[in-house]
GUKOL-979533 format. One record per atom (N, C-alpha, C): residue number from 1; z, y, x. Coordinates in nm, 4 decimals, always signed. Example, Ala and Ser with C-alpha at 12.3 -4.5 7.8 and 13.67 -1.06 7.14 Angstrom:
+-----+----------+----------+----------+
:   n :       up :    north :     east :
+-----+----------+----------+----------+
:   1 :  +0.7800 :  -0.5690 :  +1.3190 :
:   1 :  +0.7800 :  -0.4500 :  +1.2300 :
:   1 :  +0.7800 :  -0.3300 :  +1.3200 :
:   2 :  +0.7080 :  -0.2250 :  +1.2850 :
:   2 :  +0.7140 :  -0.1060 :  +1.3670 :
:   2 :  +0.7870 :  +0.0030 :  +1.2900 :
+-----+----------+----------+----------+
END
This chain:
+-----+----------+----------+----------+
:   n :       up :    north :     east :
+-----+----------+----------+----------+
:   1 :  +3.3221 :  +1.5202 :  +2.9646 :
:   1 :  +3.2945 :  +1.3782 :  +2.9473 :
:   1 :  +3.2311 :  +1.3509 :  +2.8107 :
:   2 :  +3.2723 :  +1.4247 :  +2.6639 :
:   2 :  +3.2564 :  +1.3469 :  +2.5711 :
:   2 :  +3.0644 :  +1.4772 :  +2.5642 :
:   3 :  +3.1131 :  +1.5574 :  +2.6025 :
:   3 :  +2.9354 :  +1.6301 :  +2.5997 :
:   3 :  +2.8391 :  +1.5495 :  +2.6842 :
:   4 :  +2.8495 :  +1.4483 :  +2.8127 :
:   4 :  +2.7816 :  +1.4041 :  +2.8653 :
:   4 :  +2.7733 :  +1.2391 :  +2.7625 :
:   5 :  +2.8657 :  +1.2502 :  +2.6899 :
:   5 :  +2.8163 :  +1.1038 :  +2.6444 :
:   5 :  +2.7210 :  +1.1567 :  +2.5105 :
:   6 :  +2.7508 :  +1.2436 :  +2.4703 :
:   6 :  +2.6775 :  +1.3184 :  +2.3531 :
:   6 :  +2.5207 :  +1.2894 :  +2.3944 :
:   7 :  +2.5128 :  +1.3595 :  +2.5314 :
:   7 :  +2.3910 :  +1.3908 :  +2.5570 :
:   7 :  +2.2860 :  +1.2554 :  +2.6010 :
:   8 :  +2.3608 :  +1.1595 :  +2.6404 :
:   8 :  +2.3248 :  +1.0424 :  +2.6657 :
:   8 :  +2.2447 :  +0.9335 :  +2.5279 :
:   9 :  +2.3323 :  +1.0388 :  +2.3920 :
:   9 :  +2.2438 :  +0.9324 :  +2.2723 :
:   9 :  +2.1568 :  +1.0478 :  +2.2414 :
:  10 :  +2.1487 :  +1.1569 :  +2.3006 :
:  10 :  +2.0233 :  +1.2077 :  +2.2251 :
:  10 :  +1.8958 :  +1.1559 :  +2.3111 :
:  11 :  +1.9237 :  +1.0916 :  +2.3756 :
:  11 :  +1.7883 :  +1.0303 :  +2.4551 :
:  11 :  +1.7142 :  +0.9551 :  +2.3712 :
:  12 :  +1.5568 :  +0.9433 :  +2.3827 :
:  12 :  +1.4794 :  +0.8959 :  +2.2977 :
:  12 :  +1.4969 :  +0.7528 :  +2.3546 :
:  13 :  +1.4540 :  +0.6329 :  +2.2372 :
:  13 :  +1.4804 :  +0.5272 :  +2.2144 :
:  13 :  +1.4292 :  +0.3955 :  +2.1612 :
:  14 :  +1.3540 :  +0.3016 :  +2.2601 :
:  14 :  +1.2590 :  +0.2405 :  +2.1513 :
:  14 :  +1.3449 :  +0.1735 :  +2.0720 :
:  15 :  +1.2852 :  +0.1196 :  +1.9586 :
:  15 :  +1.3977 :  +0.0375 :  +1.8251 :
:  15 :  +1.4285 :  -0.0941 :  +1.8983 :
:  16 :  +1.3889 :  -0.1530 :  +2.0035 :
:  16 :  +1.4579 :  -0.2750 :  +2.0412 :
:  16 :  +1.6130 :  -0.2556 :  +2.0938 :
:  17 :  +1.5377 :  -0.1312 :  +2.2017 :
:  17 :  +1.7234 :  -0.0639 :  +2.2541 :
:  17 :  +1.7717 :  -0.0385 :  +2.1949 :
:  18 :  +1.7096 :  +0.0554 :  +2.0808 :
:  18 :  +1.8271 :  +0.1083 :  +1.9533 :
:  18 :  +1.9122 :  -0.0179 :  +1.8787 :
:  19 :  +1.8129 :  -0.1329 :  +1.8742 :
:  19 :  +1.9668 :  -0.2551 :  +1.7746 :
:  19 :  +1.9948 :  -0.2783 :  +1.9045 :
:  20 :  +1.9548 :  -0.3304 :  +2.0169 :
:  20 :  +2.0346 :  -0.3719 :  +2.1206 :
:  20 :  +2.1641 :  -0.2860 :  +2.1748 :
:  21 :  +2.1606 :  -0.1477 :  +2.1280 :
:  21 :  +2.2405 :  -0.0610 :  +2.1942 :
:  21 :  +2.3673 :  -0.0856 :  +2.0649 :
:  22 :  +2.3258 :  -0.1124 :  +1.9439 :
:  22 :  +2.4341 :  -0.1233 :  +1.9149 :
:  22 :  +2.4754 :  -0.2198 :  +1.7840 :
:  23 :  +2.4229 :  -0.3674 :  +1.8710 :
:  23 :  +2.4443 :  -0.4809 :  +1.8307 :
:  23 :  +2.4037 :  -0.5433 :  +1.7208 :
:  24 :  +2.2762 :  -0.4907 :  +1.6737 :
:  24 :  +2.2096 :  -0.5357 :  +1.5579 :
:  24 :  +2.1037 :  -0.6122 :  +1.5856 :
:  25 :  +2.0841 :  -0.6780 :  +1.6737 :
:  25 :  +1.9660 :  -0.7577 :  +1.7525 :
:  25 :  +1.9845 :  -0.8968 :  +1.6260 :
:  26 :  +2.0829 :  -0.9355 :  +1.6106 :
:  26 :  +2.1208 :  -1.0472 :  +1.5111 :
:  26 :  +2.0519 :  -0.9969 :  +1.3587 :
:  27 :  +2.1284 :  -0.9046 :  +1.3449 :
:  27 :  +2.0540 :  -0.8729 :  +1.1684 :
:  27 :  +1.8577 :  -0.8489 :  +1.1809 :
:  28 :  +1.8267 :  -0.7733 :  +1.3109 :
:  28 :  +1.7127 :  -0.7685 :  +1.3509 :
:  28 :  +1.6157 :  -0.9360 :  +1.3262 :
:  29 :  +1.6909 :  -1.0347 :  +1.4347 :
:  29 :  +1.6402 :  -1.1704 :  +1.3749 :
:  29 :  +1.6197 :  -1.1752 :  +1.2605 :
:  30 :  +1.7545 :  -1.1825 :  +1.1710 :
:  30 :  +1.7877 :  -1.2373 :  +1.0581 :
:  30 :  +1.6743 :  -1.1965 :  +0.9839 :
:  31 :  +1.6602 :  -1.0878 :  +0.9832 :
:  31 :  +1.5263 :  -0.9853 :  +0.9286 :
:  31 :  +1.3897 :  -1.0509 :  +0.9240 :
:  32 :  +1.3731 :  -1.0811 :  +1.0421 :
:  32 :  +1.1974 :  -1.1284 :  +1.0680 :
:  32 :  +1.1915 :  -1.2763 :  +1.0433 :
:  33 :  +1.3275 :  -1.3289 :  +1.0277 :
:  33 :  +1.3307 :  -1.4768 :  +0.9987 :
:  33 :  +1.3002 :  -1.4770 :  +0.8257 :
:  34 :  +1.3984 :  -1.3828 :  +0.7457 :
:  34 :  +1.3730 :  -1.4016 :  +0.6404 :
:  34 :  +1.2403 :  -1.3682 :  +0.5623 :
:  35 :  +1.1857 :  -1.2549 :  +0.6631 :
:  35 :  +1.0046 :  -1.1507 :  +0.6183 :
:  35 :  +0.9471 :  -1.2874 :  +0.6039 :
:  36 :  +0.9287 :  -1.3500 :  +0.7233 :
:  36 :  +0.8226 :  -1.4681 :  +0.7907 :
:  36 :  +0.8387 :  -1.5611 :  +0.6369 :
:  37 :  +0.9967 :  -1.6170 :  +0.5781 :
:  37 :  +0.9804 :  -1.7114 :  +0.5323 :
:  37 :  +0.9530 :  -1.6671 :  +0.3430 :
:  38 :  +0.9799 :  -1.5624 :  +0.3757 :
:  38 :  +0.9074 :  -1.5065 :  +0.2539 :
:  38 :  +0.8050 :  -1.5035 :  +0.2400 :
:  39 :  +0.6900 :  -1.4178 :  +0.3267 :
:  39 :  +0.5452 :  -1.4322 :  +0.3128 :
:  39 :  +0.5287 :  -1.5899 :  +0.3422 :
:  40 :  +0.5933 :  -1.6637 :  +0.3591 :
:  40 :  +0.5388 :  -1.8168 :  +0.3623 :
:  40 :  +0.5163 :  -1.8951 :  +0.2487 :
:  41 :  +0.6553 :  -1.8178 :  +0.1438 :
:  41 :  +0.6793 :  -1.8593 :  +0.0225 :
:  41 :  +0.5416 :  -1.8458 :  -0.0826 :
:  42 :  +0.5406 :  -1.7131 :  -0.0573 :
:  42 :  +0.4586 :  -1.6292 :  -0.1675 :
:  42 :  +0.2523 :  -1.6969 :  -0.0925 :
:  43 :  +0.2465 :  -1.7045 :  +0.0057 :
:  43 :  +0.1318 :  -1.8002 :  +0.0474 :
:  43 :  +0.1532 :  -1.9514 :  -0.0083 :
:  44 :  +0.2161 :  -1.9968 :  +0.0048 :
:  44 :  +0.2321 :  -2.1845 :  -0.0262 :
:  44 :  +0.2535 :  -2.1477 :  -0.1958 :
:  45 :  +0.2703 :  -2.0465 :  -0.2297 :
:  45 :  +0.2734 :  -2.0329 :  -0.4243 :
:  45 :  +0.1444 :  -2.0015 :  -0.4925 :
:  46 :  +0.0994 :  -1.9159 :  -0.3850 :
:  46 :  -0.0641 :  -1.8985 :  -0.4149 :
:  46 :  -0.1025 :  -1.9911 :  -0.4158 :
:  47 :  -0.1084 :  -2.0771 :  -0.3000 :
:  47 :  -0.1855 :  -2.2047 :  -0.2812 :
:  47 :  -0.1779 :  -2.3089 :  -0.3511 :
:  48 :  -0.0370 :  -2.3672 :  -0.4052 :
:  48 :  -0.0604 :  -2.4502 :  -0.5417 :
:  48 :  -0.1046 :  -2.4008 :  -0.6631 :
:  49 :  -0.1091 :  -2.2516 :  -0.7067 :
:  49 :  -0.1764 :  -2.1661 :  -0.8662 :
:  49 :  -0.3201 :  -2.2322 :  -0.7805 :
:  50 :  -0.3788 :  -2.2077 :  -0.7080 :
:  50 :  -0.4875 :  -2.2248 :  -0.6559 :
:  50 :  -0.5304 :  -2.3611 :  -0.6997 :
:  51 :  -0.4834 :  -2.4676 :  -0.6667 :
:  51 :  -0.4646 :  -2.5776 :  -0.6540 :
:  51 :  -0.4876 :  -2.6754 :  -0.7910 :
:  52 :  -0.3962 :  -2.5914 :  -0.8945 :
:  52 :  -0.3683 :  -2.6146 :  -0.9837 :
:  52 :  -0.4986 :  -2.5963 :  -1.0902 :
:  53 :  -0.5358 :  -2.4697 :  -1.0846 :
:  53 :  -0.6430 :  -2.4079 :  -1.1889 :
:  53 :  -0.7642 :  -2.4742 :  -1.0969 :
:  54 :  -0.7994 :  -2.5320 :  -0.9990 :
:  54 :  -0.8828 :  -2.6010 :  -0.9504 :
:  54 :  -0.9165 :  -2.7674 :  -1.0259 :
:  55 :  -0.7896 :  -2.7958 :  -1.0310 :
:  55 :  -0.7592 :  -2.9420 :  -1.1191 :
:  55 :  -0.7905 :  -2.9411 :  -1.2273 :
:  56 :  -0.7176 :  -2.7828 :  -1.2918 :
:  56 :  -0.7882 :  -2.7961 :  -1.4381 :
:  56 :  -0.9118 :  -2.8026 :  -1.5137 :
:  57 :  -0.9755 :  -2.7127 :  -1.4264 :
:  57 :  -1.1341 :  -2.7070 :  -1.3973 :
:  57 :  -1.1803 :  -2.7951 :  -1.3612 :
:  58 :  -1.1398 :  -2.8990 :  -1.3258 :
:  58 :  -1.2090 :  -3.0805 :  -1.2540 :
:  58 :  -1.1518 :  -3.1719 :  -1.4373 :
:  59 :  -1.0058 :  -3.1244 :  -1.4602 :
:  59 :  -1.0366 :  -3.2084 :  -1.5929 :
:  59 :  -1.1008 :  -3.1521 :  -1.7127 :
:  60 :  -1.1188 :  -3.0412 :  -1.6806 :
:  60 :  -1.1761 :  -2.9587 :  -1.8189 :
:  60 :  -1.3462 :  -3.0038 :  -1.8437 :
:  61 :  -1.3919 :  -3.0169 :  -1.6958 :
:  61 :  -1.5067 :  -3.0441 :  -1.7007 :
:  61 :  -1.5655 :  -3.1931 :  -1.7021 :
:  62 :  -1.4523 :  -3.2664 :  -1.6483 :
:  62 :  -1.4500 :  -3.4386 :  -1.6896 :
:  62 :  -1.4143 :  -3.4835 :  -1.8366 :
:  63 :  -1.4169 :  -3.3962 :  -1.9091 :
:  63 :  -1.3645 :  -3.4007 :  -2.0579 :
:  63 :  -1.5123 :  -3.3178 :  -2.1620 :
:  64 :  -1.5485 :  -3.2468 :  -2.0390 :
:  64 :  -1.7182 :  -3.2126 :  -2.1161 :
:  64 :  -1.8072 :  -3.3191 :  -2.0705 :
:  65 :  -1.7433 :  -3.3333 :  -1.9891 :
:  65 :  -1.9132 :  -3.4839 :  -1.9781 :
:  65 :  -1.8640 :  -3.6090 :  -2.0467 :
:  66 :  -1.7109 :  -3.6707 :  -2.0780 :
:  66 :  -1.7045 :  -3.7809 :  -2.1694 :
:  66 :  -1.7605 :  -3.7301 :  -2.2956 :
:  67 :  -1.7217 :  -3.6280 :  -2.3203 :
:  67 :  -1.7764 :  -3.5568 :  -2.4687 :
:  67 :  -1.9087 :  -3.5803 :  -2.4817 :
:  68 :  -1.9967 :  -3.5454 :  -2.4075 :
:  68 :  -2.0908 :  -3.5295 :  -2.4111 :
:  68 :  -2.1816 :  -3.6871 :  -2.3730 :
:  69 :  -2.1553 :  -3.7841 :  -2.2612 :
:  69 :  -2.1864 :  -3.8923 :  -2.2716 :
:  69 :  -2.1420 :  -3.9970 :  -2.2771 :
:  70 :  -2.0216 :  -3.9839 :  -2.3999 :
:  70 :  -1.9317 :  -4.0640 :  -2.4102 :
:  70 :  -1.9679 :  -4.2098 :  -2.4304 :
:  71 :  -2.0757 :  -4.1548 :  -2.5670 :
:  71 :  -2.0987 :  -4.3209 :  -2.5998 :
:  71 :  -2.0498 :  -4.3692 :  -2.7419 :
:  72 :  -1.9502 :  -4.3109 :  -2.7878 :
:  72 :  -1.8820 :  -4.3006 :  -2.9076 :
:  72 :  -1.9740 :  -4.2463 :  -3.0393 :
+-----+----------+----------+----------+
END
């Protein structure tokens, strides 16, 4: 009995059966929930540096043209 159950996990295994076989389907979620909201993080952080040095460059350059045709 315990050689036929032996022989039963050496069977090959895709990784869904493998957490499903032994109850990690949850940490599996937990996993791709936290990947997803990470690369979401690190995209929406880019995107305001982005955002940001874009603005600065709009006042940096609205501050060369008062300079320049200010009037003063």
């Amino acid at each position: 009995m315990a050689e036929r159950r032996r022989a039963s996990f050496s069977l090959p295994m895709t990784t869904i059966e493998t957490f499903a076989a032994r109850g990690d389907l949850a940490h599996l979620a937990l996993f791709l929930w936290a990947s997803s909201a990470s690369a979401l993080a690190a995209f929406a952080l880019r995107e305001v540096a982005a955002a940001s040095r874009r603005f600065d460059d709009f006042v940096r350059e609205l501050a060369r043209f008062n300079d320049t045709f200010g009037g003063h």
